[in-house]
N, C-alpha and C positions, 0 to 999 in steps of 0.2 A: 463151369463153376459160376454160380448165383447166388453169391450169399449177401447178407446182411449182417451189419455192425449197427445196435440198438446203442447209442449213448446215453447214458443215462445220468443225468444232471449235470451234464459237462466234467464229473468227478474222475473218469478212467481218462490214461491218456491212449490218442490214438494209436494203433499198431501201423509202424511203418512196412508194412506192405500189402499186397493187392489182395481185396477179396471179392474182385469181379474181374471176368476176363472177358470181353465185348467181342464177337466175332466180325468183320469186315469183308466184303470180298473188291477184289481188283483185278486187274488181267492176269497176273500170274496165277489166282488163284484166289484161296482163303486167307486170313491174317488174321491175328490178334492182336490186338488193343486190351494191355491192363490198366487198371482205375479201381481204385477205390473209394465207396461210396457209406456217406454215415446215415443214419436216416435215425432221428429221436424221434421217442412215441406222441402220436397225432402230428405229427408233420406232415402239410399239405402241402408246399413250399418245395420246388426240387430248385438248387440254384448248381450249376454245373460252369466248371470253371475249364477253361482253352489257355495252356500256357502259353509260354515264350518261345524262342528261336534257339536253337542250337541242340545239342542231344542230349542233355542231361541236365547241368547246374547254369542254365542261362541266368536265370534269377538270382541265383546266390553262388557268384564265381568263386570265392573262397573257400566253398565245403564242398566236397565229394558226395551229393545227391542226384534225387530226382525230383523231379516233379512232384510224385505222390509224397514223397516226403517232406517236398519244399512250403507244400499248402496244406499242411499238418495246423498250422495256429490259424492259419484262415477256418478252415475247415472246423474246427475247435470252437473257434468265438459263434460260428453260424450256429452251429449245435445247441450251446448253453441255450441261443434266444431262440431253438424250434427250428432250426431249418434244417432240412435235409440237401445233403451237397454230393457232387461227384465231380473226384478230377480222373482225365485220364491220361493214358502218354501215348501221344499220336505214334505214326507209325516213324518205326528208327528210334524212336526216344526213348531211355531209362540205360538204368545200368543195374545188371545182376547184382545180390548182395551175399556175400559168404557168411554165412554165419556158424557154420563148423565145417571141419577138412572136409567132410563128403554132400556137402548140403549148400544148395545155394537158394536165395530166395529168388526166383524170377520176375522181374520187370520190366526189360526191355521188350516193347514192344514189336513183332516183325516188321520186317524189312529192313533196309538200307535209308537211313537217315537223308542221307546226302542225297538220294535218290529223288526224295519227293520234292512235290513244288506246291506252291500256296494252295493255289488249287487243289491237291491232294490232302489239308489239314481241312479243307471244307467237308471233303467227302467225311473224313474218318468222324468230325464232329457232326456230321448227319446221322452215320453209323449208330452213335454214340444216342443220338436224342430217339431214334428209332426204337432201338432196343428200350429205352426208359417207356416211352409212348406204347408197345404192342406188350406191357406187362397187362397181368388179370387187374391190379388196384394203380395207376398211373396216378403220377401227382396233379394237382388240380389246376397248378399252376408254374411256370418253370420262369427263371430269373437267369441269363446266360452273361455269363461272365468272363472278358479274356483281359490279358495281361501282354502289354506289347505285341508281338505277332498275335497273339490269341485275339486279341482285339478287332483285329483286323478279320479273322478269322470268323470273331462272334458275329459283326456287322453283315456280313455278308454273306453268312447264313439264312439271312431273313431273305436274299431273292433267291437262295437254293430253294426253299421250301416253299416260296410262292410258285417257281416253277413246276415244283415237286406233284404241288397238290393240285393242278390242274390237268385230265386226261390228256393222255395222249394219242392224235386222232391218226397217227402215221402207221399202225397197229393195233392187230388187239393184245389189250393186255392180260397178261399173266393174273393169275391171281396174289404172286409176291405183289408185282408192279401196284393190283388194286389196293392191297394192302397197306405198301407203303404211302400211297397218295392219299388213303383217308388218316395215315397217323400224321401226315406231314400238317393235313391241313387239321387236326384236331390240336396240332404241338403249337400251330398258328394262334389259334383261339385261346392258347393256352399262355402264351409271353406275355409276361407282364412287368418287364425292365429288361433293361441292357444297362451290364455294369462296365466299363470301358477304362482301363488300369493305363497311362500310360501310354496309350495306342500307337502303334508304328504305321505309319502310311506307307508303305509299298510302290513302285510303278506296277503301274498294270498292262504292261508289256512282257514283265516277266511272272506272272501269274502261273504259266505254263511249263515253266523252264525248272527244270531237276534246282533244290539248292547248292549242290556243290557243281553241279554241271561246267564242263567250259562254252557252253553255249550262253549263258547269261554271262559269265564273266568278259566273255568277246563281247557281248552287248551293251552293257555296262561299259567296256573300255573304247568300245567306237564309240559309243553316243555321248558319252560324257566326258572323258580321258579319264577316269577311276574308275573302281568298282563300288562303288556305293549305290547300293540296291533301294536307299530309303528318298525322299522327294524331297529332302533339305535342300535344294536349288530351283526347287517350282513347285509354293505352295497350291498352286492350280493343278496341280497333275495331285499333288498331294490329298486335296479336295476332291479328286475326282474318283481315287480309290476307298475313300470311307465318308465323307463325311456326306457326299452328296447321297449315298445310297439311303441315307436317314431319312430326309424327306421325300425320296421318291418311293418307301416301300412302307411310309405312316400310315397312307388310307390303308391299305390291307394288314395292320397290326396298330388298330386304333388305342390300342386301352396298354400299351407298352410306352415306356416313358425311360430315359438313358440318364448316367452317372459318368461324369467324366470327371476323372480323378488325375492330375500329374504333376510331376514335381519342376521346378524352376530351374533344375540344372538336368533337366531330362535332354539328353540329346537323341531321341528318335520321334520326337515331338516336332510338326514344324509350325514354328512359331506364331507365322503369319496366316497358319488355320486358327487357331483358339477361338479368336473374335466368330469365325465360322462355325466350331464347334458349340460357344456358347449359345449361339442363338437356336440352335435344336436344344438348347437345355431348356424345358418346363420351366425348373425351381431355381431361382440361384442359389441355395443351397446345394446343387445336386452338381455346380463346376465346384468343383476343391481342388485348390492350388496349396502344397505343401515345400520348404522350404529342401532343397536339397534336389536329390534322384530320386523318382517316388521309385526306379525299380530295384533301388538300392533298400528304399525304406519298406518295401512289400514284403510279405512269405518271412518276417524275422518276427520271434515273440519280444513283444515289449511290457519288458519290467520296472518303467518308471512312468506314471500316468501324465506326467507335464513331456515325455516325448511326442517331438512332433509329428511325427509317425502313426502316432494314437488316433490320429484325425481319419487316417485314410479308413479303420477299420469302424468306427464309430460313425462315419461318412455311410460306410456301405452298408450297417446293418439299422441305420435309421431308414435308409432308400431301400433296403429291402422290404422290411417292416409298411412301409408306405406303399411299397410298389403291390405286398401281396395281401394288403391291408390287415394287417396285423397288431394296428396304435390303436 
């Protein structure tokens, strides 16, 4: 399934559920990745969004969602002003939807949730930019966007695809292999922002490690005495899983420029990064600090224009607008 959802003046509202199924392969085999993708007429702009952690409503704990459904008003504000979007739900992630006794709408994504490890949301987001990049009319320019784990997720993307797009001299390559090396380095040429929601810093010791696994949690509970998987105890380690990747992967994505968006009562932020993080920020416009949880204030429609929350989106669709030069 390869369809397309034309929005047309931002008037329709979107349908919550998937009208793109992205194939993947891994060692067991083949998988699916669903996502759904809007794309309004002349949109050159593809902005592709990397959720959060957990299997379903990380963003929004109070409602019984997914993903696809969570980034329904993101995805909505991009449209009105021309941009085409896609989110999808890594592997493990979503939840079926009943919508009469014999009918269910499918979105969970294969595999086992708890299975995968950081590392594995990379691949599925490679997946994901591949299949956009190897279409007949590919967007001209792509804008990658994650929200807490996806953040972490978007950043470090950019050395997948620098590895990607460089032969490899230890074999010859396949013709898949040739394929994917010239979309990876065409997708390169093509980033032109990184939007950065909240970002979770990680150790990256456990990069490797299943999320639900007891081997991270043994590791976690020797190294630290808790299991807290985030670097709130060493902004340096925290640094060294995203923020440092930003200027060591700049010359090779010269014309890409980042938005870091979070809120003051964010707790997977660590604090004594910020000063680090702003200084990869270009614009000071493009750090926005908002009053609250920004992951609280994300993926909810706002119905009063003096909510503070209104910033985050008005934030990102000015830095997109700039990033894909569209003012």
């Amino acid at each position: 399934m390869n369809t397309e959802i034309n929005y047309r003046n931002g008037m329709e509202r979107l349908p919550l559920h998937p009208n793109l199924v992205i194939e993947g392969h891994d060692k067991f085999g083949k998988y699916q990745l669903y996502a759904r993708e809007v794309n309004p007429p002349g949109s050159t702009t593809m902005i592709v969004f990397t959720h959060g952690a957990a299997p379903n409503n990380r963003e929004n704990p109070d409602k019984n969602s997914n993903p696809l459904q969570l980034y329904e008003y993101f995805q909505d504000r991009f449209a009105k002003e021309g941009f085409s979007s896609l989110v999808f739900n890594t592997r493990g992630v979503g939840k079926n939807v009943k919508v009469a006794e014999n009918l269910q709408i499918p979105m969970q994504s294969d595999r086992d949730y708890f299975a995968q490890s950081l590392n594995d949301r990379i691949d599925d987001l490679t997946e994901v930019l591949l299949n956009i990049e190897s279409r007949a009319n590919p967007p001209q320019k792509y804008i990658l966007a994650g929200i807490s784990m996806g953040a972490d997720t978007t950043t470090r993307i950019l050395q997948k695809l620098l590895e990607m797009a460089g032969p490899d001299s230890t074999h010859e390559e396949t013709p898949e292999e040739i394929k994917n090396r010239k979309c990876a380095l065409s997708i390169m040429q093509k980033i032109s922002g990184l939007m950065l929601f909240s970002p979770a810093a990680y150790r990256k010791e456990i990069y490797d490690m299943p999320s639900g696994s007891q081997e991270k949690t043994q590791f976690l509970q020797r190294r630290l005495g808790h299991e807290n998987e985030f670097t709130l105890d060493d902004p340096k380690e925290g640094s060294d899983t995203l923020i440092q990747i930003l200027p060591h992967t700049r010359y090779s994505y010269p014309n890409s420029v980042p938005l870091f968006v979070g809120g003051r009562e964010d707790d997977k932020v660590v604090w004594e990064t910020l000063p680090l993080y702003k200084k990869e920020i270009y614009n000071p416009q493009d750090f926005v600090m908002i009053p609250g949880d920004a992951h609280e204030g994300l993926l909810k429609e706002i119905k009063d224009p003096e909510d503070p929350r209104e910033k985050i989106y008005e934030s990102a669709i000015s830095f997109a607008k700039r990033a894909s030069n569209k003012n």
